[in-house]
PDB file of N, CA, C and O in Angstrom:
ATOM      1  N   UNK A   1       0.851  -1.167   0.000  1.00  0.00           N
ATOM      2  CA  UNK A   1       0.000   0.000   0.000  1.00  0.00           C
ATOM      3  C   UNK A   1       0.903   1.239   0.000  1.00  0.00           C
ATOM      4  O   UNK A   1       1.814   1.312   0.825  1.00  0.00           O
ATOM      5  N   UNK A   2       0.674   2.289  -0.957  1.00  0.00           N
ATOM      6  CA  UNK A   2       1.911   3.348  -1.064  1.00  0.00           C
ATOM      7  C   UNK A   2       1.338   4.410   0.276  1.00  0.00           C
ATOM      8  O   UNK A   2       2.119   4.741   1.168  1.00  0.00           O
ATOM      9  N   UNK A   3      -0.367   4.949   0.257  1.00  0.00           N
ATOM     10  CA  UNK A   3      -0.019   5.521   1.739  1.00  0.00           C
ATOM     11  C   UNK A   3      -0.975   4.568   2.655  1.00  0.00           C
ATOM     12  O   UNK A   3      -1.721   3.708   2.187  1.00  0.00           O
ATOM     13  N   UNK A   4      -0.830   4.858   4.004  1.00  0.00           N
ATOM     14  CA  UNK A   4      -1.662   4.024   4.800  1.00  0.00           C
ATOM     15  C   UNK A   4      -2.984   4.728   5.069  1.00  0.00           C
ATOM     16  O   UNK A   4      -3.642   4.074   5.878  1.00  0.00           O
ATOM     17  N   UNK A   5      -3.646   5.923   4.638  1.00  0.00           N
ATOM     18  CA  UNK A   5      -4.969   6.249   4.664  1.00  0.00           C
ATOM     19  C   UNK A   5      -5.033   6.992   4.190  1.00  0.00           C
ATOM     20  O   UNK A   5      -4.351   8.016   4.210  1.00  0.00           O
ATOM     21  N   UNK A   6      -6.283   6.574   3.333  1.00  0.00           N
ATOM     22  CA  UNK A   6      -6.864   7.274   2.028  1.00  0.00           C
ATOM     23  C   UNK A   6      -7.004   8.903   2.238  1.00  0.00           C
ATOM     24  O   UNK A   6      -7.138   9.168   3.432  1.00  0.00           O
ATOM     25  N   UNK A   7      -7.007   9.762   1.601  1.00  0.00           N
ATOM     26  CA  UNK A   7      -7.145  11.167   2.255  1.00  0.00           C
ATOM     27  C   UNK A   7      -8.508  11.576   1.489  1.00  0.00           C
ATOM     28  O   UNK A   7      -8.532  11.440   0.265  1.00  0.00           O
ATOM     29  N   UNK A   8      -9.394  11.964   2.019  1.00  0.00           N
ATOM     30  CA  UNK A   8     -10.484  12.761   1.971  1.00  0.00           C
ATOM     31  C   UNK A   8     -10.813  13.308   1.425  1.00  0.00           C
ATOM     32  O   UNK A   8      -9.984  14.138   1.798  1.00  0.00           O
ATOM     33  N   UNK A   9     -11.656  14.117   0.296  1.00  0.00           N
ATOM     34  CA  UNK A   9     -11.798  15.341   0.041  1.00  0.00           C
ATOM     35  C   UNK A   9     -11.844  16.214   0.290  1.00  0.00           C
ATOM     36  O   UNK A   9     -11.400  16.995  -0.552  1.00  0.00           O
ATOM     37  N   UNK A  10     -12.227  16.646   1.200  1.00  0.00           N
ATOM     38  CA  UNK A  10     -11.713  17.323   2.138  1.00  0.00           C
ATOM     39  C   UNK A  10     -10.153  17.985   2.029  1.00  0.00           C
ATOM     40  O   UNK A  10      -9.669  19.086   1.764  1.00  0.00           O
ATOM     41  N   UNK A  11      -9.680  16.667   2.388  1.00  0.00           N
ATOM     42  CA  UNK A  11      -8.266  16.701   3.038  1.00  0.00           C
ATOM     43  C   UNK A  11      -7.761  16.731   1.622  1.00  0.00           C
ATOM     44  O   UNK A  11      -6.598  17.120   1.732  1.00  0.00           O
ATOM     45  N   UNK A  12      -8.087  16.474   0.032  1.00  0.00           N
ATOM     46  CA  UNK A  12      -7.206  16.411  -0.605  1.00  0.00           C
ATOM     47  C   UNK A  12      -7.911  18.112  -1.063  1.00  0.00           C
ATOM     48  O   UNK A  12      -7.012  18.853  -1.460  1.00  0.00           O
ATOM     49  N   UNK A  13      -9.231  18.735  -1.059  1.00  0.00           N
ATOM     50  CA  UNK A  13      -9.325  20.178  -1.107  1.00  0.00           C
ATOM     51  C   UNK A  13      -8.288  21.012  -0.641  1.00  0.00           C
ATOM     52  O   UNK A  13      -7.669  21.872  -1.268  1.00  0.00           O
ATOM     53  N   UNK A  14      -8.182  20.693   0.411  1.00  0.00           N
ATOM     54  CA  UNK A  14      -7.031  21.801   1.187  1.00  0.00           C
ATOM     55  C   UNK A  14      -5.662  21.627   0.913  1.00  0.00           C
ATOM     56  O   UNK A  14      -4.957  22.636   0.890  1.00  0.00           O
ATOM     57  N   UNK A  15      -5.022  20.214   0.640  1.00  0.00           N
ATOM     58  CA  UNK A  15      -3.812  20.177   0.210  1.00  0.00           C
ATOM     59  C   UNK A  15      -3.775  20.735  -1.616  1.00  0.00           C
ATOM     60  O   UNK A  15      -2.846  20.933  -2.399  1.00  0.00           O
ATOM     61  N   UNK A  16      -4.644  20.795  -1.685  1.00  0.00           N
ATOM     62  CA  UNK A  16      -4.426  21.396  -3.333  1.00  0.00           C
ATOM     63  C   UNK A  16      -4.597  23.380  -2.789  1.00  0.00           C
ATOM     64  O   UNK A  16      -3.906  24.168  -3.436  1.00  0.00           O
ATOM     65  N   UNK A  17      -5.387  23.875  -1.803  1.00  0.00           N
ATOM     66  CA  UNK A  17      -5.447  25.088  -1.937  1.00  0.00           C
ATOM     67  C   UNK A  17      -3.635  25.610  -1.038  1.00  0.00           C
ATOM     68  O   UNK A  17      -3.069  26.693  -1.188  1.00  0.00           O
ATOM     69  N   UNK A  18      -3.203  24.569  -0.277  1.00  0.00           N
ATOM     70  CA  UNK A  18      -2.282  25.085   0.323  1.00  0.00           C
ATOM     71  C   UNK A  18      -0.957  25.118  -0.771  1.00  0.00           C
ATOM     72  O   UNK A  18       0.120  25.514  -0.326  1.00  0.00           O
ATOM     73  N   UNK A  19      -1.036  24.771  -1.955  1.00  0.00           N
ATOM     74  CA  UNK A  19      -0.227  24.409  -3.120  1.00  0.00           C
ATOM     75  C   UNK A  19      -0.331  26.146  -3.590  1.00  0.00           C
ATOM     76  O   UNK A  19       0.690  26.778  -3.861  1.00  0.00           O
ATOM     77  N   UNK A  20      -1.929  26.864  -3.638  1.00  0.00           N
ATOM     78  CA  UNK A  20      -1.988  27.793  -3.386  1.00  0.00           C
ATOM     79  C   UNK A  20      -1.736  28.333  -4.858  1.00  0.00           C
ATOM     80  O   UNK A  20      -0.803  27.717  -5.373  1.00  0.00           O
ATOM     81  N   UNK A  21      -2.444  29.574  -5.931  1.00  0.00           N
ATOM     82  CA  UNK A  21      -3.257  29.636  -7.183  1.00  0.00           C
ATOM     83  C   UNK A  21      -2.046  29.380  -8.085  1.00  0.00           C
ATOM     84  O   UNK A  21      -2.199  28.720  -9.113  1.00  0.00           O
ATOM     85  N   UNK A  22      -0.700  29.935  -7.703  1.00  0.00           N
ATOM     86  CA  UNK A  22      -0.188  30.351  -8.472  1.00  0.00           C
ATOM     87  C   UNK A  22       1.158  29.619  -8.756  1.00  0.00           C
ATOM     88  O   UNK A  22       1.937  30.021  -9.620  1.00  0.00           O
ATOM     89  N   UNK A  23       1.337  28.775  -8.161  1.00  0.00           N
ATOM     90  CA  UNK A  23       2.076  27.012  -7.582  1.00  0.00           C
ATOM     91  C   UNK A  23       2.298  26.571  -9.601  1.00  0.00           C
ATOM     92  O   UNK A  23       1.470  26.309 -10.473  1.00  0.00           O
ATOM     93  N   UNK A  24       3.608  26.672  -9.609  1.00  0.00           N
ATOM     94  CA  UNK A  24       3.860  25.555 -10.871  1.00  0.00           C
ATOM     95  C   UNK A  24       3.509  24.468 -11.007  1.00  0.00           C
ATOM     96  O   UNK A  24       3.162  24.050 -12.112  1.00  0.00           O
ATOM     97  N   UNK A  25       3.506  23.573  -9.705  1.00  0.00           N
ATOM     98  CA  UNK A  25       2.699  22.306  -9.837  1.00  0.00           C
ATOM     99  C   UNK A  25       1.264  22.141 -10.848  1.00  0.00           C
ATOM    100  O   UNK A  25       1.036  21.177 -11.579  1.00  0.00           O
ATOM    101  N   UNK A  26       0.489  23.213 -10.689  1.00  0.00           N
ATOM    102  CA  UNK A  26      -0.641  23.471 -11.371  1.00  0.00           C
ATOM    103  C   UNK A  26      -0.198  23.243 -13.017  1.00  0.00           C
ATOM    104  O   UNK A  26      -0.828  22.626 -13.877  1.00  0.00           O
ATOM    105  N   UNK A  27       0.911  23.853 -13.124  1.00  0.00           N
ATOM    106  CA  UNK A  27       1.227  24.062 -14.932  1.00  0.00           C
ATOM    107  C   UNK A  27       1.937  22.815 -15.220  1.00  0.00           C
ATOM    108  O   UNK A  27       2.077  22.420 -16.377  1.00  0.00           O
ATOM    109  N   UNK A  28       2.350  22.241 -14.297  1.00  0.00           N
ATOM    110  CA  UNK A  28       3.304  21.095 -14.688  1.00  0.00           C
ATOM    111  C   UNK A  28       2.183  19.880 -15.026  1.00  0.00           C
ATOM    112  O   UNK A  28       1.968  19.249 -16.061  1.00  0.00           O
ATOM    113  N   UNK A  29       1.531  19.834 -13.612  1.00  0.00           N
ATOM    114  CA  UNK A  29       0.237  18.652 -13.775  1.00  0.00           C
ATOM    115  C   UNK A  29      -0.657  19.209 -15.245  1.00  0.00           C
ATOM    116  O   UNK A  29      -1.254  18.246 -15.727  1.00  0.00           O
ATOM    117  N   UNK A  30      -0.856  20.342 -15.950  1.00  0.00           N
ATOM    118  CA  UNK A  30      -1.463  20.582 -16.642  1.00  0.00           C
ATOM    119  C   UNK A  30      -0.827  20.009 -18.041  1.00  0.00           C
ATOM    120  O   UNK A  30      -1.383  19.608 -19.064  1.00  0.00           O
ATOM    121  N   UNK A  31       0.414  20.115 -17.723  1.00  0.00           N
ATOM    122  CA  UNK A  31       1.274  19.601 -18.759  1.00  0.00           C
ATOM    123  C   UNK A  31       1.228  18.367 -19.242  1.00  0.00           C
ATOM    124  O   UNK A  31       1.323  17.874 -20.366  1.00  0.00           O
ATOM    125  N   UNK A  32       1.018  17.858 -17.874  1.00  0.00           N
ATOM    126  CA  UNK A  32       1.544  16.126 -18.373  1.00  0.00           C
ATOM    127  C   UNK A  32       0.150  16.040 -18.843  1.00  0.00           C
ATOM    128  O   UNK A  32       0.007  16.166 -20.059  1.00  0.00           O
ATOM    129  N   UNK A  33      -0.985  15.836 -18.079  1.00  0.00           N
ATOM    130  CA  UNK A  33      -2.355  15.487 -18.777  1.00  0.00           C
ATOM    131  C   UNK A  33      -2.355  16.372 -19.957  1.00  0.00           C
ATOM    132  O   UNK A  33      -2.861  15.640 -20.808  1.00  0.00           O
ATOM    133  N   UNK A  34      -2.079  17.587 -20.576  1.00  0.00           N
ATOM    134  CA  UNK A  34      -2.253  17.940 -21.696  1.00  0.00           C
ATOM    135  C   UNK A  34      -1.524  17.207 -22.920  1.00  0.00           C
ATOM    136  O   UNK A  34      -2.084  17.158 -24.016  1.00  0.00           O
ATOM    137  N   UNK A  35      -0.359  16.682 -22.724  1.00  0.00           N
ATOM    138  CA  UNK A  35       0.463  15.931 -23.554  1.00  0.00           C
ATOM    139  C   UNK A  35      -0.034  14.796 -23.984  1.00  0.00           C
ATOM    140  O   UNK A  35      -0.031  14.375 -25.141  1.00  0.00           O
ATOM    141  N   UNK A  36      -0.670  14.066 -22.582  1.00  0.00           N
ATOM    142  CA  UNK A  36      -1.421  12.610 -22.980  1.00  0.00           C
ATOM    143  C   UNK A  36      -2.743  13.069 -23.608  1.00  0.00           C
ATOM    144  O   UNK A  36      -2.898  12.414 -24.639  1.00  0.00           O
ATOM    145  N   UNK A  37      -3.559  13.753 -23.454  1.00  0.00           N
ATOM    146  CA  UNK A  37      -4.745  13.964 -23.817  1.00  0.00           C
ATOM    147  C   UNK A  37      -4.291  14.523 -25.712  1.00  0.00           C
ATOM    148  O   UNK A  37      -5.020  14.262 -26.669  1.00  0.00           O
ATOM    149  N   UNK A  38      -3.551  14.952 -25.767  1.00  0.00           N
ATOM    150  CA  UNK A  38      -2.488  15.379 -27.647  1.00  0.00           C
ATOM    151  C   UNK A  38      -2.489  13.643 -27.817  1.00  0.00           C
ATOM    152  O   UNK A  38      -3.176  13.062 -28.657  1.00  0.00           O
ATOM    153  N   UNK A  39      -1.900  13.202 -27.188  1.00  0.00           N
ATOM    154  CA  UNK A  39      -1.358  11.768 -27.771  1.00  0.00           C
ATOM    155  C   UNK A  39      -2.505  10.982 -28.199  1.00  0.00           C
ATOM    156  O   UNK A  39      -2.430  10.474 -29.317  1.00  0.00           O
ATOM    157  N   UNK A  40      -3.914  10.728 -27.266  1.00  0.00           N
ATOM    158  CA  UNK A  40      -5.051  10.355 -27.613  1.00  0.00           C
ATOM    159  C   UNK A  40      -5.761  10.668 -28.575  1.00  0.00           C
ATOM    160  O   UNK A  40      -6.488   9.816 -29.084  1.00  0.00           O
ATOM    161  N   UNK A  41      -5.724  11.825 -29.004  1.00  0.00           N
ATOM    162  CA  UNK A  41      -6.599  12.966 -29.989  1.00  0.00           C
ATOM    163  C   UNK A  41      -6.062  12.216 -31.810  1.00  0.00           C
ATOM    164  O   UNK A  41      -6.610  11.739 -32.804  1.00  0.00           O
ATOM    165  N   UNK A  42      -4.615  12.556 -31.291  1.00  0.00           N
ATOM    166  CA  UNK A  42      -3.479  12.002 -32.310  1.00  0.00           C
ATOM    167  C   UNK A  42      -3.900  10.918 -32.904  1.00  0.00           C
ATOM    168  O   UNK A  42      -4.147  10.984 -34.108  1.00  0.00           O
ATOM    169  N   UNK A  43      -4.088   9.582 -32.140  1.00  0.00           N
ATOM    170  CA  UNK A  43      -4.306   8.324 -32.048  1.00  0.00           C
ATOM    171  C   UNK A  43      -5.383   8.086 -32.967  1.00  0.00           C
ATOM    172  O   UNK A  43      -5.360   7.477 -34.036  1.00  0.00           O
ATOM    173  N   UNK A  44      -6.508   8.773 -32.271  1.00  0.00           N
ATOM    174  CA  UNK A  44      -8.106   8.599 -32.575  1.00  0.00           C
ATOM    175  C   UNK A  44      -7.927   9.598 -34.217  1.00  0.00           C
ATOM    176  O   UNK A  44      -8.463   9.298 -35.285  1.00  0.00           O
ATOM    177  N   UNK A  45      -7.466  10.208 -34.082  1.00  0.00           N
ATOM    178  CA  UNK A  45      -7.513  10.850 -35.519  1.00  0.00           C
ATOM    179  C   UNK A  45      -6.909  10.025 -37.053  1.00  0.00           C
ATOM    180  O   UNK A  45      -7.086  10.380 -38.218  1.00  0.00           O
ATOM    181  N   UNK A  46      -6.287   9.033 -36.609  1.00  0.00           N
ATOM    182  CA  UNK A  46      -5.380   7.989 -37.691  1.00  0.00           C
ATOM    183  C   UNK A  46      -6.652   7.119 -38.712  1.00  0.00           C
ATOM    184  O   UNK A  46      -7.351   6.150 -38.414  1.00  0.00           O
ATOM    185  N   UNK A  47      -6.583   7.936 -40.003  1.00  0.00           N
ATOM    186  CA  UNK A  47      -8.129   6.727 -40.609  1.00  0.00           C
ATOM    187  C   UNK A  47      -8.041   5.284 -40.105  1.00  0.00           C
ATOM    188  O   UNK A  47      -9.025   4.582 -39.873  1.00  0.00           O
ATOM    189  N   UNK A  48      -6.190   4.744 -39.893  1.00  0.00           N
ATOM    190  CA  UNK A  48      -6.460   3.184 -40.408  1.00  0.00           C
ATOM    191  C   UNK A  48      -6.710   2.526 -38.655  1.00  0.00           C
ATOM    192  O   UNK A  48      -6.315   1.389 -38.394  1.00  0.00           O
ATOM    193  N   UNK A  49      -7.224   3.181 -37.845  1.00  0.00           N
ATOM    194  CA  UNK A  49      -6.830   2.937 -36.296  1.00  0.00           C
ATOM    195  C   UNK A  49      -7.932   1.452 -36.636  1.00  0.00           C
ATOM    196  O   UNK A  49      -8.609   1.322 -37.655  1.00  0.00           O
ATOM    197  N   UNK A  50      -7.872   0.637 -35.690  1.00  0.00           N
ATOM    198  CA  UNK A  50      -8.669  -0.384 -35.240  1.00  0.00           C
ATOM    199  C   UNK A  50      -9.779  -0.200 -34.731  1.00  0.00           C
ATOM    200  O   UNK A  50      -9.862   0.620 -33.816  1.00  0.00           O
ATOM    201  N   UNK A  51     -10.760  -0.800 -35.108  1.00  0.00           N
ATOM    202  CA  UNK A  51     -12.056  -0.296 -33.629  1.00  0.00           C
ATOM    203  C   UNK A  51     -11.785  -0.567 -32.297  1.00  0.00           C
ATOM    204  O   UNK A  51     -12.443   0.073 -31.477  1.00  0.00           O
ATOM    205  N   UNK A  52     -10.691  -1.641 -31.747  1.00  0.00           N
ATOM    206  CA  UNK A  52     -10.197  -1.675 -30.341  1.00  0.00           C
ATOM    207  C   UNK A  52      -9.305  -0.336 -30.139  1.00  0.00           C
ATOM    208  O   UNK A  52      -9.215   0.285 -29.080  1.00  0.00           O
ATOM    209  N   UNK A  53      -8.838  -0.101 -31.030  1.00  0.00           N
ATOM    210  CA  UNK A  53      -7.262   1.391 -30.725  1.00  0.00           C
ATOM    211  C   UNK A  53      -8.650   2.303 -30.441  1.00  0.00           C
ATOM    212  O   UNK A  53      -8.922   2.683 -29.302  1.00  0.00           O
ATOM    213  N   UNK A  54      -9.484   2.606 -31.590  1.00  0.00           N
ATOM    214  CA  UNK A  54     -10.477   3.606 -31.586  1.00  0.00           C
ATOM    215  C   UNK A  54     -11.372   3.822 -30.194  1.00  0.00           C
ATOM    216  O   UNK A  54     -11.785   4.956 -29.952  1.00  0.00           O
ATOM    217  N   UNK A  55     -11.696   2.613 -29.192  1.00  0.00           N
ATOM    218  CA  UNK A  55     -12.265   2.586 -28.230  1.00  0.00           C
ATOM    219  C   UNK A  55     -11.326   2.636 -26.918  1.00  0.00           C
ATOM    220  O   UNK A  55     -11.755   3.062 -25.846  1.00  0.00           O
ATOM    221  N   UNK A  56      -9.905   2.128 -27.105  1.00  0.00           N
ATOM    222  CA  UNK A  56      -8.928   2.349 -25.922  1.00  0.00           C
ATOM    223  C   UNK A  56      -8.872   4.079 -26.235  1.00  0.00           C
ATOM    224  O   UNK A  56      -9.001   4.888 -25.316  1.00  0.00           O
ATOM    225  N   UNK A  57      -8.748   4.323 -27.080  1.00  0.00           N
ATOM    226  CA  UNK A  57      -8.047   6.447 -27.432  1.00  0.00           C
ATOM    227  C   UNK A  57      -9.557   6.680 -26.777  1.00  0.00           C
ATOM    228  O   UNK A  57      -9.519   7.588 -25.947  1.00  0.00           O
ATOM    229  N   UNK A  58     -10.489   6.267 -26.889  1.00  0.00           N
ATOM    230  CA  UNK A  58     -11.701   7.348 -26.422  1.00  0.00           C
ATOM    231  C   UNK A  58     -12.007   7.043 -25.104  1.00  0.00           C
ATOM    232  O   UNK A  58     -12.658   7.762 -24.345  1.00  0.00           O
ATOM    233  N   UNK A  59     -11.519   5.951 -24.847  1.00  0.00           N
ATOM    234  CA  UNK A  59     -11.504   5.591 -22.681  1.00  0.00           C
ATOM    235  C   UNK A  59     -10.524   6.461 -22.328  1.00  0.00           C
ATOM    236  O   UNK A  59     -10.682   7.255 -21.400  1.00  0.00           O
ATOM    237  N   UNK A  60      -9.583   6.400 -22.934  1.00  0.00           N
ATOM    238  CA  UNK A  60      -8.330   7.455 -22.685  1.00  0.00           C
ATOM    239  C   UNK A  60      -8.780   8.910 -22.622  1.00  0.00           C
ATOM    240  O   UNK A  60      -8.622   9.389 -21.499  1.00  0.00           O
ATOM    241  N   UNK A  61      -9.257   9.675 -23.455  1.00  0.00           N
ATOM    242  CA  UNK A  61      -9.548  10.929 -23.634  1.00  0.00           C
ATOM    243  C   UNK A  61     -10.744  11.042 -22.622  1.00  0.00           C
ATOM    244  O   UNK A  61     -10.717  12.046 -21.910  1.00  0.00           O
ATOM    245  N   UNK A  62     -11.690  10.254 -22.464  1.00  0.00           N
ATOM    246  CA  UNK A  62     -12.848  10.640 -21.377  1.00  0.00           C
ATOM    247  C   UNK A  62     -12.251  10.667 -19.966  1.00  0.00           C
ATOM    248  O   UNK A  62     -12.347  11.617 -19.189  1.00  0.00           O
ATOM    249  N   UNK A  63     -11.432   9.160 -19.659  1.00  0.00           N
ATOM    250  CA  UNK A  63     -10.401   9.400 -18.495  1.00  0.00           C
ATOM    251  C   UNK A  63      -9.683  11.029 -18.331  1.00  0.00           C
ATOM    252  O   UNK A  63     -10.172  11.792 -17.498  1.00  0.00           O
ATOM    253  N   UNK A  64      -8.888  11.329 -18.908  1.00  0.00           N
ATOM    254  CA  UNK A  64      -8.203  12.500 -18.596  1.00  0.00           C
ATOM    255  C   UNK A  64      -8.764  13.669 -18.432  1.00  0.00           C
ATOM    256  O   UNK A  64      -8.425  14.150 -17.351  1.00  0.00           O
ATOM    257  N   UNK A  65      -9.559  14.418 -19.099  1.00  0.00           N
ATOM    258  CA  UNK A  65     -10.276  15.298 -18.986  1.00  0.00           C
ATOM    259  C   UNK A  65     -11.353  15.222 -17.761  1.00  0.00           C
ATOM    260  O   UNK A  65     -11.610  16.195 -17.053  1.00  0.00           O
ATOM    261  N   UNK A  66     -11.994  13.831 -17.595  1.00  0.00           N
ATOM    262  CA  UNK A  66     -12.606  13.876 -16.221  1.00  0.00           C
ATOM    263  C   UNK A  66     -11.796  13.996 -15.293  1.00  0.00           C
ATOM    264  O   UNK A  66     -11.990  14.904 -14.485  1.00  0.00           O
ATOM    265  N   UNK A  67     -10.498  12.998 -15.117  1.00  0.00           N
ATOM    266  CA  UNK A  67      -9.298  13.607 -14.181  1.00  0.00           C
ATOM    267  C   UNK A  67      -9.106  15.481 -13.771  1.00  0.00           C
ATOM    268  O   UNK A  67      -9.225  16.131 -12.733  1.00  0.00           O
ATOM    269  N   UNK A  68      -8.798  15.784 -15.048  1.00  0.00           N
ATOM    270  CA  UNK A  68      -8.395  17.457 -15.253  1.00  0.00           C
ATOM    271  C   UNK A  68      -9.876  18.262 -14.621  1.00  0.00           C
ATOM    272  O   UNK A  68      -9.889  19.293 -13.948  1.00  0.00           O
ATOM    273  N   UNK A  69     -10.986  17.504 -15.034  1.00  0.00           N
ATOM    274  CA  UNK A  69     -11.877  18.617 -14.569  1.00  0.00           C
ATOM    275  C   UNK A  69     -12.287  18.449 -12.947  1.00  0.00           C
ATOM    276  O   UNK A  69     -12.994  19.230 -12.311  1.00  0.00           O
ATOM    277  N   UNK A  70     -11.450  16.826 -12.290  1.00  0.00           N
ATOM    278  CA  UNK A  70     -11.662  16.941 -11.101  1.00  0.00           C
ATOM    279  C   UNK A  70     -11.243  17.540 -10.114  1.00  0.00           C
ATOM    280  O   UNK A  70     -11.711  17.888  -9.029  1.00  0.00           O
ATOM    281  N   UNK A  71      -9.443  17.686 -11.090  1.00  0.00           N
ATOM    282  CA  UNK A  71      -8.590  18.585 -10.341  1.00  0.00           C
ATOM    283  C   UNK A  71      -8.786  20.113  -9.934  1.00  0.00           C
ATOM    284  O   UNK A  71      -8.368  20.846  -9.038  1.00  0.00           O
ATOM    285  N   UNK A  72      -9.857  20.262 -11.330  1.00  0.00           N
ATOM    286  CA  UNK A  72      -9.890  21.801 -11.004  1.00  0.00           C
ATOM    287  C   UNK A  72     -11.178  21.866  -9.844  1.00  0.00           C
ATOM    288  O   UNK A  72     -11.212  22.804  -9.048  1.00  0.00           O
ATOM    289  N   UNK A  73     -12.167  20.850  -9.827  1.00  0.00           N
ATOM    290  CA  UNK A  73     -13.336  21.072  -9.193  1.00  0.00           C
ATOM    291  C   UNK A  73     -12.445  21.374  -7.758  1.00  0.00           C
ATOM    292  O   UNK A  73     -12.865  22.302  -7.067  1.00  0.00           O
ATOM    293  N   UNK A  74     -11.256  20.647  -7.288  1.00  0.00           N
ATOM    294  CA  UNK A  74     -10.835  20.832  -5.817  1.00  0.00           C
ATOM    295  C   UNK A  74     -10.090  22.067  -5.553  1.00  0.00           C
ATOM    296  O   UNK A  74      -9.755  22.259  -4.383  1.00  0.00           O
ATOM    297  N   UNK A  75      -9.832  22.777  -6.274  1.00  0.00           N
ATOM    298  CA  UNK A  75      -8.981  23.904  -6.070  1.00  0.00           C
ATOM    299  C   UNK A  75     -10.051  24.934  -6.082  1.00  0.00           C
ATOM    300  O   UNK A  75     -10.938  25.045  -6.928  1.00  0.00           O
ATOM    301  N   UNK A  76      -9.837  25.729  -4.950  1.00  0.00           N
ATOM    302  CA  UNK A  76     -10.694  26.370  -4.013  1.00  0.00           C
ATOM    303  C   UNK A  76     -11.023  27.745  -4.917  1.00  0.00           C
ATOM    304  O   UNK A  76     -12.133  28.277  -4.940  1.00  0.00           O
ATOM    305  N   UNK A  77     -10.060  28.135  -5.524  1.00  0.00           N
ATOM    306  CA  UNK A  77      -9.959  29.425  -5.965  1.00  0.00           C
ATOM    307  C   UNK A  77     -10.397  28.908  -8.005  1.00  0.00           C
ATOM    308  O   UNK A  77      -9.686  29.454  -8.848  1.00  0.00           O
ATOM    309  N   UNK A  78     -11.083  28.303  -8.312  1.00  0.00           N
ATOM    310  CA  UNK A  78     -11.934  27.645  -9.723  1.00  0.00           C
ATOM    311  C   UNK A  78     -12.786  29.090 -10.135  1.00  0.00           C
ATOM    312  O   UNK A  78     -12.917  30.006  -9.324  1.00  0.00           O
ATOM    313  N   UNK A  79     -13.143  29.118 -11.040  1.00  0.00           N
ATOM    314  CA  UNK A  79     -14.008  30.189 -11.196  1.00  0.00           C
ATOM    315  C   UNK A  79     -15.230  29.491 -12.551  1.00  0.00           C
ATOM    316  O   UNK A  79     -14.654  28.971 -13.506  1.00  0.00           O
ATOM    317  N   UNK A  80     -16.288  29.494 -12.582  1.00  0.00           N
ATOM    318  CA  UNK A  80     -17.048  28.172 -13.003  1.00  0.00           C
ATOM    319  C   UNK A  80     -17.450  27.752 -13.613  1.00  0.00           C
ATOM    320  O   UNK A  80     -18.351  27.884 -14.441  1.00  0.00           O
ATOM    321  N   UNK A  81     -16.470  26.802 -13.114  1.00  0.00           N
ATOM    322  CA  UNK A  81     -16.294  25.120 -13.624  1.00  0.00           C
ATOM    323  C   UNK A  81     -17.454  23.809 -13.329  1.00  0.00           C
ATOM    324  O   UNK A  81     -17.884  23.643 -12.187  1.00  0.00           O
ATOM    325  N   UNK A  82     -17.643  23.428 -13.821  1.00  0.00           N
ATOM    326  CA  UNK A  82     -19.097  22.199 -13.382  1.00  0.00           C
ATOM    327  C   UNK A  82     -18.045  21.692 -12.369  1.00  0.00           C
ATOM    328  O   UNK A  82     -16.824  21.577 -12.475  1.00  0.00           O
ATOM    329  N   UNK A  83     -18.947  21.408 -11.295  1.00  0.00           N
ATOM    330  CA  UNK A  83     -18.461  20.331 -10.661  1.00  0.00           C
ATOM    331  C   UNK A  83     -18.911  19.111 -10.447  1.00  0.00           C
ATOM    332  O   UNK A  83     -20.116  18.876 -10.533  1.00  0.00           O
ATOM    333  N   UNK A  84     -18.091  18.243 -10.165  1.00  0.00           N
ATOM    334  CA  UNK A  84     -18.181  16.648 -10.397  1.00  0.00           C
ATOM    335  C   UNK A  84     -18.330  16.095  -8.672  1.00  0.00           C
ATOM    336  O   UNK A  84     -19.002  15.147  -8.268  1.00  0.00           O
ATOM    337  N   UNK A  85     -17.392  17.114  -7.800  1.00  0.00           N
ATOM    338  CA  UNK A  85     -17.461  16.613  -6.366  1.00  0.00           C
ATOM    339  C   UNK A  85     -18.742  16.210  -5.710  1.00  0.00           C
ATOM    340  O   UNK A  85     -19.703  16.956  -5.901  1.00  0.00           O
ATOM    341  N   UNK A  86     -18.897  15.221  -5.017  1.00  0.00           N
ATOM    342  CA  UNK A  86     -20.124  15.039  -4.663  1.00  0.00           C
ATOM    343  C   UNK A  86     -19.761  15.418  -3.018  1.00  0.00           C
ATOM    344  O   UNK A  86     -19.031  14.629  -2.419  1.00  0.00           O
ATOM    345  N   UNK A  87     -20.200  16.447  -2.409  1.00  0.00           N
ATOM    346  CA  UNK A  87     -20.505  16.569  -0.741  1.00  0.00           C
ATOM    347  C   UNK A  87     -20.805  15.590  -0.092  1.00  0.00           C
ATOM    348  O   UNK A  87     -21.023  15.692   1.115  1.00  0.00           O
TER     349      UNK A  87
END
């Protein structure tokens, strides 16, 4: 098990606001999911793709962007964004 208790929403709200608006972490994490979410787009755009490639690139692309829009739902300072968090 990498930690020994799960952290909260809560608890993962506040560790993202104590990162605090203006934190590179924000641009870096934006980075990497923006790169993979290019790579998927890429993928799915190829005429000769497979219908399995065609359905892994579009689990892929729905994955990330729900990721990205969860990240932003927790950061305190969002300005609006749907949110996905459930209270």
């Amino acid at each position: 098990m990498k930690y020994p208790k799960l952290m909260t929403q809560d608890e993962i709200s506040q560790t993202f606001n104590e990162q605090g608006e203006g934190s590179k972490l924000w641009q870096a994490l934006d980075s990497i999911i923006d790169n993979n979410l290019l790579s998927a787009v890429s993928e799915i755009s190829d005429p000769k793709i497979s219908a399995e490639m065609l359905s892994h690139c579009s689990g892929r692309i729905d994955s990330l962007t729900t990721l990205k829009s969860q990240i932003e739902d927790y950061k305190g300072w969002k300005n609006g964004k749907t949110t996905y968090r459930k209270s």
